[in-house]
C-alpha positions as a Markdown table, in Angstrom:
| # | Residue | x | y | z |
|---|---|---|---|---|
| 1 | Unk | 24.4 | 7.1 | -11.5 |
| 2 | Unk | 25.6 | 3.4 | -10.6 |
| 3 | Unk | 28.8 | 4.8 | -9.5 |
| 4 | Unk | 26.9 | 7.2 | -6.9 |
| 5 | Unk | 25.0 | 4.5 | -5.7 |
| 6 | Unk | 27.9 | 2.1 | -5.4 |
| 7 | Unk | 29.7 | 4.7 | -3.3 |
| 8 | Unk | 26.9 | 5.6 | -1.6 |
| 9 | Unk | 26.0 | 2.0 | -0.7 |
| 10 | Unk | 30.0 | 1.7 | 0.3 |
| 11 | Unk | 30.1 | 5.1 | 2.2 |
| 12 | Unk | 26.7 | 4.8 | 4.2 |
| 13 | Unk | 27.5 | 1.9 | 6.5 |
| 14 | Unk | 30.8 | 3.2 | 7.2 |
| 15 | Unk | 29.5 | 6.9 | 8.1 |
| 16 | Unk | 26.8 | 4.9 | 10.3 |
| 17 | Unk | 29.7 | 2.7 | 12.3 |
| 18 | Unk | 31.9 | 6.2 | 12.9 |
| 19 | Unk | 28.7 | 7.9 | 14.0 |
| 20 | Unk | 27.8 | 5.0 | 16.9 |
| 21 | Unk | 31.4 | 4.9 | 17.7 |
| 22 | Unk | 31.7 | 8.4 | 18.8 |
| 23 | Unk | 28.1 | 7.8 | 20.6 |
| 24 | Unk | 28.7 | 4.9 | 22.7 |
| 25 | Unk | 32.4 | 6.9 | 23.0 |
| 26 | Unk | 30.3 | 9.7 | 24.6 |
| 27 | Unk | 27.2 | 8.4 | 26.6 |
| 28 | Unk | 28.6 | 4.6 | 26.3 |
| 29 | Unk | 27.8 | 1.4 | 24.7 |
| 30 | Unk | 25.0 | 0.0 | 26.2 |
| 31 | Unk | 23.0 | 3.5 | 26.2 |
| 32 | Unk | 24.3 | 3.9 | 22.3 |
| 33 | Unk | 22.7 | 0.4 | 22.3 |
| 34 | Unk | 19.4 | 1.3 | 24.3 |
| 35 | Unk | 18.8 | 4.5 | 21.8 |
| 36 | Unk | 19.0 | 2.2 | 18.7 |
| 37 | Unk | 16.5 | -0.2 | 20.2 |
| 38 | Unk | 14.1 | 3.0 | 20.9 |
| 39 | Unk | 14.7 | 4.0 | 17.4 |
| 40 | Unk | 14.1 | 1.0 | 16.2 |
| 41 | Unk | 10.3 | 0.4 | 18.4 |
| 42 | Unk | 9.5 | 4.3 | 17.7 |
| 43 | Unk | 9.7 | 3.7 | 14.1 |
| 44 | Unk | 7.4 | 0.5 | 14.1 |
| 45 | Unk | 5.0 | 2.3 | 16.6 |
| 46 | Unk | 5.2 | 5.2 | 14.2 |
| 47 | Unk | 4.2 | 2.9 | 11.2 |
| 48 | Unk | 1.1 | 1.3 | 12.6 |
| 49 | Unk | -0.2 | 4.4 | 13.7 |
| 50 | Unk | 1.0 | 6.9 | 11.3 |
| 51 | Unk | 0.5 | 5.0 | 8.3 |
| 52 | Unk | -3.2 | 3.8 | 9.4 |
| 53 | Unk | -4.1 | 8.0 | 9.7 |
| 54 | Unk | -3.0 | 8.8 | 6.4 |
| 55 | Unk | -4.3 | 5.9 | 4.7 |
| 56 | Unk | -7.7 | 7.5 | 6.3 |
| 57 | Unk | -6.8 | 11.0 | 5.2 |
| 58 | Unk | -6.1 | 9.5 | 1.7 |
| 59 | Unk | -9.3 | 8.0 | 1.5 |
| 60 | Unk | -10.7 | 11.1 | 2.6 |
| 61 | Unk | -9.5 | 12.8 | -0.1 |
| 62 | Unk | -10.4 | 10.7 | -2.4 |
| 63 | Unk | -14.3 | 10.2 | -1.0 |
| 64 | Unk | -14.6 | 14.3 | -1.2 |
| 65 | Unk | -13.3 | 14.0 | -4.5 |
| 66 | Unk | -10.2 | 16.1 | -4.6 |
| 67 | Unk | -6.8 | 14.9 | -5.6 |
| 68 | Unk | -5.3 | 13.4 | -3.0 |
| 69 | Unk | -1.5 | 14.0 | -4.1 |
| 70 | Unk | -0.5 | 16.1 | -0.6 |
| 71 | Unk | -1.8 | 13.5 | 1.6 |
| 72 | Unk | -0.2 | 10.3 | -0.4 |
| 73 | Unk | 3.0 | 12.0 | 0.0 |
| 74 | Unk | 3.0 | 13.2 | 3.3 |
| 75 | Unk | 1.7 | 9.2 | 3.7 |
| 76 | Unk | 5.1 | 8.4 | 1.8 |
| 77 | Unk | 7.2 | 10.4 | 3.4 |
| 78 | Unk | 5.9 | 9.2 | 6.8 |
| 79 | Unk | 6.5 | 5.4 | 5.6 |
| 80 | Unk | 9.8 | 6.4 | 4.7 |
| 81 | Unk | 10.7 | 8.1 | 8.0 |
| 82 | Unk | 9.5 | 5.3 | 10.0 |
| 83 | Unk | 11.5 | 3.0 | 7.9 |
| 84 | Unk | 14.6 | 4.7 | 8.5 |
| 85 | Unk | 14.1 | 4.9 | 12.3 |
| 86 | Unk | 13.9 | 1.4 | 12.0 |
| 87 | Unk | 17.3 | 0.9 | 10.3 |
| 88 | Unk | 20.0 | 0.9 | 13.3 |
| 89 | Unk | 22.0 | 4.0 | 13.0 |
| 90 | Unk | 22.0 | 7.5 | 13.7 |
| 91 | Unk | 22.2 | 9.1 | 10.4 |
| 92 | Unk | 19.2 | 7.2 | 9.0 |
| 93 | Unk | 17.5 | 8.2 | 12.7 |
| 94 | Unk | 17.7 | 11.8 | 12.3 |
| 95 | Unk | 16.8 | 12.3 | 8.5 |
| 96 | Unk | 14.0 | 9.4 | 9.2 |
| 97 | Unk | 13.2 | 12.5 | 12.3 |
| 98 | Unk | 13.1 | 15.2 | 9.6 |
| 99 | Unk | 10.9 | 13.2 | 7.5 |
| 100 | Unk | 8.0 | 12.8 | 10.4 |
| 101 | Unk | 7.8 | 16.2 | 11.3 |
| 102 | Unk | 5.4 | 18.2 | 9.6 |
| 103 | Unk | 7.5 | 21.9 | 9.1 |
| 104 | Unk | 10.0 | 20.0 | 7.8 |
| 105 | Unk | 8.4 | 17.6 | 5.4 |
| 106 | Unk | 6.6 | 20.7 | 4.3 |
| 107 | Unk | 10.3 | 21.4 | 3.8 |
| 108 | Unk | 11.6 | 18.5 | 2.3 |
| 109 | Unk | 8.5 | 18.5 | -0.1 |
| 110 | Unk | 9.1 | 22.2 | -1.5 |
| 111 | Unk | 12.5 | 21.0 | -2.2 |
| 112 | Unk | 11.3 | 17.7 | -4.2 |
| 113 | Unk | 9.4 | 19.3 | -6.1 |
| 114 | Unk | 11.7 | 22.2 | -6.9 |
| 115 | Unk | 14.1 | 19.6 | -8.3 |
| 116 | Unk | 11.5 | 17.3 | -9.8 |
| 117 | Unk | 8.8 | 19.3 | -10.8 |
| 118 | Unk | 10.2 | 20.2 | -14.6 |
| 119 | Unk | 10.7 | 16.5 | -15.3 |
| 120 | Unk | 6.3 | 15.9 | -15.1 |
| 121 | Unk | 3.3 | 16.7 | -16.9 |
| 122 | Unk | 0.1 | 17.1 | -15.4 |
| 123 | Unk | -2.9 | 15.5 | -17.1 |
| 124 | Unk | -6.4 | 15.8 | -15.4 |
| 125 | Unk | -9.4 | 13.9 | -16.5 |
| 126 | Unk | -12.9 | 14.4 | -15.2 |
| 127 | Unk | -16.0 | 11.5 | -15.2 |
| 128 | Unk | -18.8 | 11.1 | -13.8 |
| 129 | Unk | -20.6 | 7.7 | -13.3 |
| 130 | Unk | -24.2 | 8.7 | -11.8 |
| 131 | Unk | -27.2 | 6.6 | -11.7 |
| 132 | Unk | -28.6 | 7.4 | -14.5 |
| 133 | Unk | -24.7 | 6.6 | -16.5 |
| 134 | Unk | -24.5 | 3.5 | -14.5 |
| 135 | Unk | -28.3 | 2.9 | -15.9 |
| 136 | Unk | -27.6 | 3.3 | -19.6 |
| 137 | Unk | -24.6 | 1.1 | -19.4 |
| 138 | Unk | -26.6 | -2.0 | -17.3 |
| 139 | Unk | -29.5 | -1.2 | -20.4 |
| 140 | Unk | -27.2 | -1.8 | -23.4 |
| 141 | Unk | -26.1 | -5.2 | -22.1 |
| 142 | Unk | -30.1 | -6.3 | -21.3 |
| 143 | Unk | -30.1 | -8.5 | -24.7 |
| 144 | Unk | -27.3 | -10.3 | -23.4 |
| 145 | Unk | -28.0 | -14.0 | -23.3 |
| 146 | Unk | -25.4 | -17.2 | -22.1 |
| 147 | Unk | -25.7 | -20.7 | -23.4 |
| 148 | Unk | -24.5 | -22.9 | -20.7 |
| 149 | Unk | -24.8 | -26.7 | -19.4 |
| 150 | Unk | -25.8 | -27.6 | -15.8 |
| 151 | Unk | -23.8 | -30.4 | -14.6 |
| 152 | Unk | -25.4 | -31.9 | -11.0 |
| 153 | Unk | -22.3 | -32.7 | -8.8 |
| 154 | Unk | -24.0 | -34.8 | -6.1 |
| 155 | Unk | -23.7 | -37.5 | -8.3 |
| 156 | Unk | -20.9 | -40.3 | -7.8 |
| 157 | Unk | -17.7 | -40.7 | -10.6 |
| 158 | Unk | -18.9 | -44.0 | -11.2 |
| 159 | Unk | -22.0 | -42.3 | -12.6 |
| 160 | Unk | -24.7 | -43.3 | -9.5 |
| 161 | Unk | -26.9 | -41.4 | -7.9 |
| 162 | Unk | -25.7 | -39.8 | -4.3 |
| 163 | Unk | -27.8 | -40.7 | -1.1 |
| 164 | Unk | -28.6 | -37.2 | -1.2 |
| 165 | Unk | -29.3 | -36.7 | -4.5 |
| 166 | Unk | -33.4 | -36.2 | -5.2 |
| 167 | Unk | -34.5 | -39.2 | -7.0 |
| 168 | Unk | -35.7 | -37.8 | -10.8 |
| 169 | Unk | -38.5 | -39.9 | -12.7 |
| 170 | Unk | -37.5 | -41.9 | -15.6 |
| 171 | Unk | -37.6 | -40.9 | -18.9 |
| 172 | Unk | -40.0 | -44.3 | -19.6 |
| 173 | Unk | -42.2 | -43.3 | -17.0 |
| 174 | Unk | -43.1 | -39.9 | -18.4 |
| 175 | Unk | -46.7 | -40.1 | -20.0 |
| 176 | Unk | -46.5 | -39.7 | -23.6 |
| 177 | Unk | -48.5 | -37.0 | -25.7 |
């Protein structure tokens, strides 16, 4: 596995320079230029607004209840698409492209989970917490006391009193019983 990502990590740069060498070779360098600066701002734009609807859909989900595993990966594949449209390069640009469009992320997710789907369990829990649950649990803790020590923090380090501090009575000028 190290060795695929070592030559992946040595192969991907290079396939990225060929690729923007036969672009600016075709429509020229400063319009090879121009469409990796739009990549770049499409992908951002793509982010903030993308990722801020499916953060809403996921909460959605999650408010009605439901699992909410289609809509945090579509939100994961989105982040990831953007991403790549952010990294210069034409390769990254088009499979970040396949990642943002819905028929094929429908696509791309049939395929993960294909591949990945033998390798996890599913394990469901259910719980409720209604009022009455939440009730019963704030009722078993009613007995509940804390010893503590108030310590006034108007006073001065020196141990005198603040100008603001109220002025208590003595203790020798408390009437005895």
């Amino acid at each position: 596995m190290f060795v695929i990502i070592l030559a992946l990590l040595i192969i991907w740069p290079i396939a990225e320079l060929f690729v923007m060498i036969q672009v600016a070779q075709a429509i020229g360098f400063f319009w090879m230029l121009m469409l990796l600066f739009l990549s770049t701002v499409g992908g951002i734009l793509v982010l903030r607004h993308r990722g801020r609807v499916h953060w809403e859909r996921l909460r959605g989900a999650v408010s009605e209840r439901r699992p909410p595993a289609r809509e945090a990966f579509d939100g994961f594949m989105i982040t990831a698409g953007a991403a790549l449209l952010i990294i210069p390069g034409f390769i990254t640009t088009g499979i970040g492209l396949l990642l943002l469009f819905p028929p094929t992320r429908y696509l791309v997710r049939i395929v993960l989970f294909m591949l990945f789907a033998s390798r996890f369990r599913m394990a469901t829990t259910t719980a409720t917490w209604s009022s009455r649950g939440y009730n019963a649990y704030r009722g078993s803790r009613a007995d509940y006391d804390v010893d503590g020590e108030a310590v006034d923090v108007t006073d001065y380090p020196d141990g005198e009193a603040g100008p603001d501090a109220p002025q208590l009575p003595s203790p020798e000028s408390k009437p005895k019983t």
